[in-house]
C-alpha positions, 0 to 999 in steps of 0.5 A, spaced: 428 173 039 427 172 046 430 166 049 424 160 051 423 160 058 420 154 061 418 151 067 417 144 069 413 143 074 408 138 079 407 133 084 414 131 088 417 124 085 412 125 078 418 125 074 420 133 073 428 131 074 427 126 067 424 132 063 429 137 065 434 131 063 431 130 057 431 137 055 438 138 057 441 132 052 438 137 047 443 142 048 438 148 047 437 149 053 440 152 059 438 147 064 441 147 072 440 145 080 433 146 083 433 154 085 427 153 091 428 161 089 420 163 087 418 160 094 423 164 098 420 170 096 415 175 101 407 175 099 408 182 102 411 189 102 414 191 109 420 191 112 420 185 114 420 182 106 425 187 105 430 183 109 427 176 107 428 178 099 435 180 101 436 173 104 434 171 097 438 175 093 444 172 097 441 165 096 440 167 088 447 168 088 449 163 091 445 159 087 447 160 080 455 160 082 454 153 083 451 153 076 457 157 075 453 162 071 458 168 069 452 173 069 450 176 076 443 178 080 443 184 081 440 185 088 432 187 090 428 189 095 421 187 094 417 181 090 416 183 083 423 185 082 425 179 085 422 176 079 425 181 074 432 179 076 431 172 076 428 172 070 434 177 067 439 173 071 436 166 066 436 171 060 443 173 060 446 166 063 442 164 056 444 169 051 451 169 054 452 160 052 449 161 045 442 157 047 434 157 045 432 158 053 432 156 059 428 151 064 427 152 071 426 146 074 422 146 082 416 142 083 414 147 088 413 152 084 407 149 082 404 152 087 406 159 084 404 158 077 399 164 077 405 169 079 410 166 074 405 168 069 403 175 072 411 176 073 415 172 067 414 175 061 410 168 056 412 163 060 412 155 058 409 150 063 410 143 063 405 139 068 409 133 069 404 127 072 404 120 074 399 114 076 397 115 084 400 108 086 407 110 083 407 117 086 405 116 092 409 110 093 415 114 090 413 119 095 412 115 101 418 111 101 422 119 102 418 122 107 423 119 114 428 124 111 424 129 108 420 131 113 425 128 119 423 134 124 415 133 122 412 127 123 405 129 121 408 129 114 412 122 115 405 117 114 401 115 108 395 120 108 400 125 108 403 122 101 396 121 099 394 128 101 399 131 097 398 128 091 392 129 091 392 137 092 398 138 087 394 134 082 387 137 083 392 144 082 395 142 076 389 141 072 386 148 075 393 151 073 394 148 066 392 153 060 391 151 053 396 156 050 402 156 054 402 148 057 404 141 055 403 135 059 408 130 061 405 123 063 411 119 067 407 112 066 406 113 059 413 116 058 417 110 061 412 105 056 414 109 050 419 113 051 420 114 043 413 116 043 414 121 050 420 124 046 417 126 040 411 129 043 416 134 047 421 135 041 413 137 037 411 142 043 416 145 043 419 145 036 426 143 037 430 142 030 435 138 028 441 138 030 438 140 038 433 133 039 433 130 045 438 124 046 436 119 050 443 116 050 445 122 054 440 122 059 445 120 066 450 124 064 445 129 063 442 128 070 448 129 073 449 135 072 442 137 075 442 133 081 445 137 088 450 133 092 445 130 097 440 128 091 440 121 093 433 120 091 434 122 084 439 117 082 434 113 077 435 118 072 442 116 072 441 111 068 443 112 061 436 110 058 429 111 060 427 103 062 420 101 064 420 099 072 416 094 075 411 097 081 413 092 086 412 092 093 407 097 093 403 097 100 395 095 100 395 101 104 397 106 099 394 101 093 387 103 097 388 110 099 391 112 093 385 108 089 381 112 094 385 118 092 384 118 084 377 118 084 376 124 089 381 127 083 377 125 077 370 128 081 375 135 082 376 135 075 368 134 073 366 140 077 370 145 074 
């Protein structure tokens, strides 16, 4: 039977690291650091993205080292390979621990989605979505260092803007058959319920349930050395967090942004 293989994917700050965490304490799953692999990849086929996937070849390896896979990338030269070797190379890693699948998680590759399900043999995708205020609040807070060498990235309207394009993406991209939605907002207000939902959809048994009292130790496996922005999914259980201190121009703006989102999803 082939291994699960899930992607978690969605705006930055909307709780993609909380699912993975979750799905990790399962112990079903082979679950690691952010890959940024699908991203590397060349959109074309010349010389120069034979260079550009060598470059990613060496990053996948050094990539899956650090998750101290004892399966091996093979090397490749061109975008489709790449995507049979990353997928290969999860397979293995996966059949050699004994586990049910593997979870690549990496916001971005939200962006990605549709070569994921052209390339990746019966992907599943879960679409992480949070409230405008919160995630463009979370978002906001992070851009100095984020985006320290491009200042158009540094302000609200950014924050915004991205929020509103990565959701308006999600809904488009989200399929009936190989799709889960995971509300952030919801999951920290019911968190049993957010858990049993997740456990149906991607019916896990007993003996492989997700255990929320393993959350931190689970997260620390999955944040890379210098994640700081990351560290509230160290605590050892899911606990609802007050809004505060939001600033009236992100309120407005994001307010302004939802409503633009809902009239998107009207006209598809």
């Amino acid at each position: 039977m082939p291994p699960k293989r899930i992607f978690i994917v969605g705006p930055p700050r909307s709780g993609t690291t909380l699912v993975q965490s979750l799905l990790a304490t399962s112990g079903a799953f082979l679950a690691c650091t952010e890959s940024h692999f699908l991203r590397k990849l060349p959109h074309t086929s010349n010389a120069v993205s034979a260079v550009r996937c060598s470059k990613s070849f060496l990053s996948l390896r050094s990539w899956a080292k650090r998750n101290r896979f004892k399966a091996r990338p093979e090397i490749f030269f061109n975008k489709k390979r790449g995507f049979v070797v990353f997928q290969e190379l999860l397979d293995s890693e996966t059949r050699i621990r004994k586990l049910s699948g593997w979870v690549e998680k990496t916001p971005s590759h939200l962006h990605q989605v549709q070569s994921i399900r052209d390339n990746i043999d019966s992907p599943l995708f879960i679409f992480t979505r949070r409230s405008a205020p919160g995630n463009i609040a979370s978002l906001h807070k992070l851009q100095h260092d984020w985006y320290r060498a491009n200042p158009d990235k540094q302000d609200v309207a950014y924050a915004v803007g991205r929020w509103v394009y990565d959701t308006a993406l999600s809904a488009c991209r989200y399929g009936q058959n190989d799709s889960f939605w995971f509300d952030y907002d919801e999951a920290i207000l019911n968190p049993a319920d957010a858990i049993e939902k997740l456990e149906t959809w991607l019916n896990l048994k007993d003996g492989y349930k997700i255990k929320e009292e393993m959350l931190g130790e689970a997260a620390k496996q999955l944040i890379d050395r210098g994640e700081y922005w990351k560290d509230n999914n160290l605590h050892y259980i899911i606990k609802k967090r007050e809004q505060s201190g939001i600033d009236k121009v992100v309120q407005a703006q994001s307010e302004k942004a939802l409503d633009m989102v809902c009239y998107l999803r009207q006209e598809m």
